[in-house]
Structure formats: C-alpha cells, structure tokens
VOGU-3710 file (C-alpha; in Angstrom, 3 decimals, decimal comma):
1> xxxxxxxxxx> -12,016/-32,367/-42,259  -15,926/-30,874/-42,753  -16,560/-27,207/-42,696  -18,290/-27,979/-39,390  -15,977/-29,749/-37,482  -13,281/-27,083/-39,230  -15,720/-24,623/-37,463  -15,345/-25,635/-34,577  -11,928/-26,285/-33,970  -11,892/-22,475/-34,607
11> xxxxxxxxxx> -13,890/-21,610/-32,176  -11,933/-23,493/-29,359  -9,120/-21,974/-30,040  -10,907/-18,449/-30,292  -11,730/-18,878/-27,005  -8,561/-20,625/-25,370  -6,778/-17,511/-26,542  -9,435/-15,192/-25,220  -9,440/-16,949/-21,937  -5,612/-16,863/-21,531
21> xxxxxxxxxx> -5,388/-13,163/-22,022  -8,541/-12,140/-19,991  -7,497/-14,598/-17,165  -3,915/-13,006/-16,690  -5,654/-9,577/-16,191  -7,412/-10,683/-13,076  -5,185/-7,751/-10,865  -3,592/-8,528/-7,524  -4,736/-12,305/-7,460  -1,407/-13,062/-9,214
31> xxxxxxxxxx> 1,086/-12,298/-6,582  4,267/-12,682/-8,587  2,918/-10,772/-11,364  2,090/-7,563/-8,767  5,459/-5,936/-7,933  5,778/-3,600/-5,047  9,280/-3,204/-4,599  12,469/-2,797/-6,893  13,444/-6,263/-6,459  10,026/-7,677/-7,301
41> xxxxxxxxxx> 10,205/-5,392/-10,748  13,218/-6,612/-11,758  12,148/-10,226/-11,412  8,953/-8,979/-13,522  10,626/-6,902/-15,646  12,670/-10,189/-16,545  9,588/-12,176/-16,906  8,045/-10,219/-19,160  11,675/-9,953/-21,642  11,932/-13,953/-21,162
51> xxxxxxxxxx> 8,692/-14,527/-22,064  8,888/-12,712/-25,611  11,635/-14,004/-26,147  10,439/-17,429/-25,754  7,205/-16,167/-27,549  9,492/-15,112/-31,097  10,205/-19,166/-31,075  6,647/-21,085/-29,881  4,556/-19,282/-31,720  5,880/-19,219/-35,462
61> xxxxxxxxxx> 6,539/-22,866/-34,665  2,818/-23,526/-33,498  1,860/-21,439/-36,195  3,782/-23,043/-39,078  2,713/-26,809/-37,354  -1,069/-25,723/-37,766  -0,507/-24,749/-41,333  1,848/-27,562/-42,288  -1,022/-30,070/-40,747  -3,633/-27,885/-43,013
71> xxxxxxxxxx> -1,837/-27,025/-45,840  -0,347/-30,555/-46,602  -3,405/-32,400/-45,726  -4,341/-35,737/-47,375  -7,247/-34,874/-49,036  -9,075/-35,115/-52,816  -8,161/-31,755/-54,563  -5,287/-30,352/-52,224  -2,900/-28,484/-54,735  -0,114/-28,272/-52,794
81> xxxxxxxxxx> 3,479/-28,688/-53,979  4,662/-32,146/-53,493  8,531/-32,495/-53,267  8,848/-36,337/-52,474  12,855/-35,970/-53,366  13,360/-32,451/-51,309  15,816/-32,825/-48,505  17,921/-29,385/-47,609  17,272/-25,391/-47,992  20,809/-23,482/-46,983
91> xxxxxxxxxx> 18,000/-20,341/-46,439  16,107/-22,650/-43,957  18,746/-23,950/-42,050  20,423/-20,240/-41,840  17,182/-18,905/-40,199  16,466/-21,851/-37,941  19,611/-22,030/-36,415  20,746/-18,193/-36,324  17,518/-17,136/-34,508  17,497/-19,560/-31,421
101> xxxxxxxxxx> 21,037/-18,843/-31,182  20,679/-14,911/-30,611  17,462/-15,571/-28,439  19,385/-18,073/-26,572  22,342/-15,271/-26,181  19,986/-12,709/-25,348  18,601/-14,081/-22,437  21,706/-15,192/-21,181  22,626/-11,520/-21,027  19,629/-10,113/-19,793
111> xxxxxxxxxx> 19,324/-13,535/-16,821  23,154/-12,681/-15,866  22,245/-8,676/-15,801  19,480/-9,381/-13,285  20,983/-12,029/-11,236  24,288/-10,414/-10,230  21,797/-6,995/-9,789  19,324/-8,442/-7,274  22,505/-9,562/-5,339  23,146/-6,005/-4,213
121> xxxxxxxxxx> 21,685/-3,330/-2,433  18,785/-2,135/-4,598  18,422/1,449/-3,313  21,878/2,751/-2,984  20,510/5,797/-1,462  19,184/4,202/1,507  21,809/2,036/3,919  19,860/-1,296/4,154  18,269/-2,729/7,336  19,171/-6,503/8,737
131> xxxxxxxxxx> 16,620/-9,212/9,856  17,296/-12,389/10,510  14,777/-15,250/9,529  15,022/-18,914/11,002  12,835/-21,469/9,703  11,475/-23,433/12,279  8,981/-26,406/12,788  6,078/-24,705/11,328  6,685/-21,218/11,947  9,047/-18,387/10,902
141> xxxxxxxxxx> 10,877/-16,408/13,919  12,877/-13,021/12,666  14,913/-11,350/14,878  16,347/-7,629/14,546  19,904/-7,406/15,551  19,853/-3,650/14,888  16,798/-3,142/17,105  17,112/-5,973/19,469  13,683/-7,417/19,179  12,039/-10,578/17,649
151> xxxxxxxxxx> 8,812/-11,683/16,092  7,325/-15,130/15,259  4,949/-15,196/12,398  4,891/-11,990/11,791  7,318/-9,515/10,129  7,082/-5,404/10,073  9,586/-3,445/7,749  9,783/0,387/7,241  8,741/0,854/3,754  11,428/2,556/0,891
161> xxxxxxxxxx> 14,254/0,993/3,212  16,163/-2,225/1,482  16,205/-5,021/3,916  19,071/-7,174/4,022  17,685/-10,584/5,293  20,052/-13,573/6,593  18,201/-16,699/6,079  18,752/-19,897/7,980  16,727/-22,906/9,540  16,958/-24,970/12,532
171> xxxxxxxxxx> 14,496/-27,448/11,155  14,365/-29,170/7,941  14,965/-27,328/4,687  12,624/-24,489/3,883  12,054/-21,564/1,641  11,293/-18,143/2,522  8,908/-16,012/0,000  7,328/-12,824/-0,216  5,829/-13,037/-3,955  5,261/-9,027/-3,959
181> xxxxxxxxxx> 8,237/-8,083/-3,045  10,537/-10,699/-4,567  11,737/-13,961/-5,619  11,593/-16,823/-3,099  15,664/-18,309/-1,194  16,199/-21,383/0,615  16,812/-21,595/4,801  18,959/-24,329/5,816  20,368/-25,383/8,568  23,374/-24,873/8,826
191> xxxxxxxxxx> 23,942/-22,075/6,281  22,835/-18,600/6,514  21,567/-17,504/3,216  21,081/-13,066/1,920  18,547/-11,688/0,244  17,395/-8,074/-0,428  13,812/-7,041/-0,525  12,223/-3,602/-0,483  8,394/-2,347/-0,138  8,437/1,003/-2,153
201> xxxxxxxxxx> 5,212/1,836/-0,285  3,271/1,109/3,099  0,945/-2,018/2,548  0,483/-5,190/3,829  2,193/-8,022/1,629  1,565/-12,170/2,061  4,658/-14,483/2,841  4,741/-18,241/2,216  6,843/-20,912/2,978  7,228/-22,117/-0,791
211> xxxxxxxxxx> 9,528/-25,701/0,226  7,006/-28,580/1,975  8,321/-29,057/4,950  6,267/-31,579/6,430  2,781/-31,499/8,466  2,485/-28,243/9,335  4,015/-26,512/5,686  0,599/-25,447/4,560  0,303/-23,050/8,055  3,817/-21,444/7,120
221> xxxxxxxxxx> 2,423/-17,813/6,225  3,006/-14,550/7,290  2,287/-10,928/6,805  4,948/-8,463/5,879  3,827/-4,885/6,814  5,199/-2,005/5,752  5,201/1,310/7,196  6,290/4,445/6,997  9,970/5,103/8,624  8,246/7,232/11,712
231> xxxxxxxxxx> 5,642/4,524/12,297  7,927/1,697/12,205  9,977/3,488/14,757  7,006/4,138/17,102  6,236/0,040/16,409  9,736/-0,798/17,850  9,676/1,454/20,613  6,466/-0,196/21,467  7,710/-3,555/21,587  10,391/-2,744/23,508
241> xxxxxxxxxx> 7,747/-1,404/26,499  5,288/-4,279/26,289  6,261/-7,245/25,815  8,633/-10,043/27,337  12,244/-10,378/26,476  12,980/-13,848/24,448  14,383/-16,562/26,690  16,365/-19,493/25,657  13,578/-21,440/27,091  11,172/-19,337/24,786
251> xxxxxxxxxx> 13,102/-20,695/21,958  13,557/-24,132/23,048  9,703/-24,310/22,915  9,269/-22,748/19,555  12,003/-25,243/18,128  9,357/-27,623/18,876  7,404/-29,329/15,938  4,042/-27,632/15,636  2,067/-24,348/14,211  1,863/-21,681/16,475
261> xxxxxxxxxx> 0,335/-17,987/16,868  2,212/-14,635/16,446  4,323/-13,079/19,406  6,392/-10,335/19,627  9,494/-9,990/21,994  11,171/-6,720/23,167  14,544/-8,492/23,286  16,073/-11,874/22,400  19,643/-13,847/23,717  22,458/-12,397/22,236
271> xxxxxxxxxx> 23,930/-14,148/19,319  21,238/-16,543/18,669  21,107/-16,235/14,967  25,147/-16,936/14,813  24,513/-20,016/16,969  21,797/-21,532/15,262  23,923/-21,068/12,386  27,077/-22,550/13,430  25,120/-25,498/15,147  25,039/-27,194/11,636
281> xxxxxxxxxx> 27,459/-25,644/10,218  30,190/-27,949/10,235  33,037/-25,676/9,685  31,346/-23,764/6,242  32,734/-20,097/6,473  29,808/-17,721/6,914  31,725/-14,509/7,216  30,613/-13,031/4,027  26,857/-13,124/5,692  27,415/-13,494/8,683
291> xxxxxxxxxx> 29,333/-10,054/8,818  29,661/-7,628/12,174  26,586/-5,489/12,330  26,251/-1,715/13,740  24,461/-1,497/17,134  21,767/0,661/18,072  22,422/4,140/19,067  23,211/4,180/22,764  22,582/0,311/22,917  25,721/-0,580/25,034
301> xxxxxxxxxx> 24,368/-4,189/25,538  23,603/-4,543/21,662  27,189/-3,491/20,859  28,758/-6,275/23,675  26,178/-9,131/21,781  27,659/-7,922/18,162  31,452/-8,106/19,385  30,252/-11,607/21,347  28,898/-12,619/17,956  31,790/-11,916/15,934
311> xxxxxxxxxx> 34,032/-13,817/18,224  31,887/-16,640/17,958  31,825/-16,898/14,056  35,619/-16,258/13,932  36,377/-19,252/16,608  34,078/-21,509/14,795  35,616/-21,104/11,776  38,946/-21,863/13,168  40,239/-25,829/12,322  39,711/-28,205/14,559
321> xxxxxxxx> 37,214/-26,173/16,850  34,422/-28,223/18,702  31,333/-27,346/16,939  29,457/-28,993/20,001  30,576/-26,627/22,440  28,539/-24,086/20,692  25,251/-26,029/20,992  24,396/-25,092/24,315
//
C-alpha cells in the first residue's frame, strides 16, 4: 500500500471515530439514552456496563486484525517473523478463552440483577399507582381503576409516583413504549402484561407503539405528562366535572379499526379491563396481574366494580367456565 492511499485510509477512520462520538452527544434526540425515571436509569445504567463490556472484546480484536493485516503484509522488505510451522501458544489460548468467559459471566450477573429489579416497585417509599393500557386498532385507551376515569391517546401521571401499568390488547399484538421512562412490553390479547415506570420530575415524555401493527401503527403515539401530585389531583377532579362517562357503545366504536383524536372520560363500565382480558384469554390465570385493587376514598360504586371484577377473574378461571358468556 502507498503512503498516500495509507494516508488516507487514516483519515477515514479519523473521522468515522470522530463522527461516532460527536453524533452520540446530540442531547435529548436519543430518547433511550435520556433517562427520566429510575426505571429508565437502570436500563441505561445497564447499557452503558454492557457496552464496555462488549467494548474489552471488539476492540483489541479490531485492533489486533488491523495490525495483523499491516504487520504481516506481503510486501518487498517486511521483516516480520515468519513461523510457517507455528500452530499452538498455551499463553494464547489461556487469555482468549479466560477473558470472554468472565465477560460472558459478568453480564449475566449484572442482566439477571437488573431484570428481576425492574420487576418490582422501584420507589419503595411511594405505594405505586395502577393504569390500565389496551391496545386498540390504532390507538391506546388507559383507564384508571383507582380514579375511575379513562383517556384515549393520551396519558397523565403524577410525577415521583411508580405506576404499575397492566398491559393488554383487544386488537392485534402491540407494544407499549415510553423510551424516557423505560424499556418497551408487549399488549396482547388475551393476556394482561405489568410494568413499572416512574417520571422523577414533571415533563412531558413521547410514547410509541414500538410492534407494527398494521395501517395505522405509524399514528400510535402519545404523550405522557407528568405533574406534580397536587396538579394531577386537580386534573382528575376536572375530568370527573367535564366530560362524559365511557359507554359500552363508546368503546365499541373505538374497537373499531382506525386512528383517532384524544378524549378524556370522567368514568368508564366497570370491569372493562378484566373483560377485555378474559375475552381471549382462554382459561390463562391472570390473578398475579390481574389482582383486587383499592377503591377510591368514599367511591362506594368503585369499590362494588373492584369486588364485581374480582368475581369475574375468579369464575373465569374456574374449569370448564364459558368464556363466551363474558363477551357481552
């Protein structure tokens, strides 16, 4: 190779490796890499140890391939060491096997850690908050069986509170994702997936349906707002004394294929979530999710639905109920 071209290839590389680390400092643009809750730092945090990990192999080995390629190059002059008969090093074998096996080992540890973490409560402090997400044809509807009230497209949260969400879907498989605040879980029908999230601080954070699902997947987004306990309070008193209680009609029409705006409901039919649920559900015990939640203070009517609702998870997972019967 001539000094020139040898130049050159110097250069490229110069710059590929300037452009990779100025590019991943472009700030908020990369979603996953801008935490905002405990969750979302964990996943990060894990990231970051998996990729150095990763990094202690690639680049010796891209290192060692560029100087092999140089070093050993065909060419009039090169005086490098030429072992036509070698064929083992004990030494090299040691190192090339014992170091991929403690990498390997250590992020085993540190992937099991994390998983079997983010699978709790991730401010123990704070009693977490349930919302229910159903994945619908194109457009999200959560409903809050604490506070009785529903949104479509749209998603408020008080922030420094955990949130305890029960996914599911009454539509094709989809994926629910809020990159800021955590990792990404699947709704499907007939399952009711959990997954705690957290906003450390008021802000307004983008959600994504991250599974195509079809015509409409691309108009699958959302904003997740947090606010400060007191204002979220004052949002859900709001609702409750301005808009229209949730029909099953309502939801009939939402179930129908298509991308629609936001709404907001002050109420929503009692055990909807459960139903939707055990539509598909084809005897799969839900209990662990599906558990019996606490009713508003002073919410007599709330308190009826969450007894209603228990009754109806515990008789569909009896053998040889009717699933059908629950459809309606």
């Amino acid at each position: 190779m001539s000094g020139g071209k040898m130049l050159r290839h110097i250069q490229f590389w110069i710059l590929a490796v300037l452009g990779t680390v100025l590019l991943t400092g472009c700030g908020s643009e990369y979603l996953v890499l801008n935490p905002k809750g405990p969750v979302a730092e964990t996943q990060y945090n894990l990231i970051i140890i998996s990729t150095i990990l990763v990094a202690v192999i690639i680049v010796p080995v891209i290192a060692l391939t560029a100087f092999i390629v140089y070093r050993y190059r065909d060419t009039p002059g090169n005086k490098a060491t030429y072992k036509p008969e070698w064929a083992h090093s004990t030494t090299l074998e040691v190192i090339w096997w014992i170091i991929p096996i403690v990498i390997v080992a250590l992020l085993g540890y540190f992937t099991v850690r994390d998983i079997y973490l983010l699978k709790e409560n991730p401010n123990k402090e704070v009693a977490p908050m349930t919302i229910q997400v159903t994945a619908l044809d194109w457009k999200w509807m959560f409903t809050y069986p604490e506070q009785n009230i529903a949104t479509v497209n749209h998603l408020e949260i008080p922030a420094g509170v955990p949130i305890r969400f029960q996914v599911s879907a009454d539509a094709p498989m989809n994926s629910f994702w809020v990159p800021e605040l955590g990792g990404q879980i699947y709704a499907m029908a007939g399952m009711a997936t959990e997954l705690y999230l957290q906003a450390d601080e008021p802000g307004t954070f983008a959600g994504f349906s991250s599974n195509f699902s079809g015509e409409g997947f691309a108009k699958m987004q959302f904003n997740v707002v947090a606010k400060p306990k007191e204002e979220f309070d004052n949002w859900v008193k709001e609702v409750k004394g301005t808009t229209p209680a949730m029909t099953k009609a309502d939801y009939e029409e939402l179930r129908k294929p298509g991308v629609t705006d936001k709404f907001t409901y002050s109420a929503f039919p009692e055990g909807m979530f459960e139903e939707i649920v055990a539509k598909y559900g084809h005897g799969h015990d839900m209990d662990y999710v599906m558990e019996k939640l606490p009713a508003p203070a002073g919410d007599k009517s709330s308190n009826e639905t969450s007894q209603n609702t228990q009754q109806k998870t515990e008789s569909h997972n009896m053998p040889g109920m009717n699933h059908s019967s629950m459809n309606h």
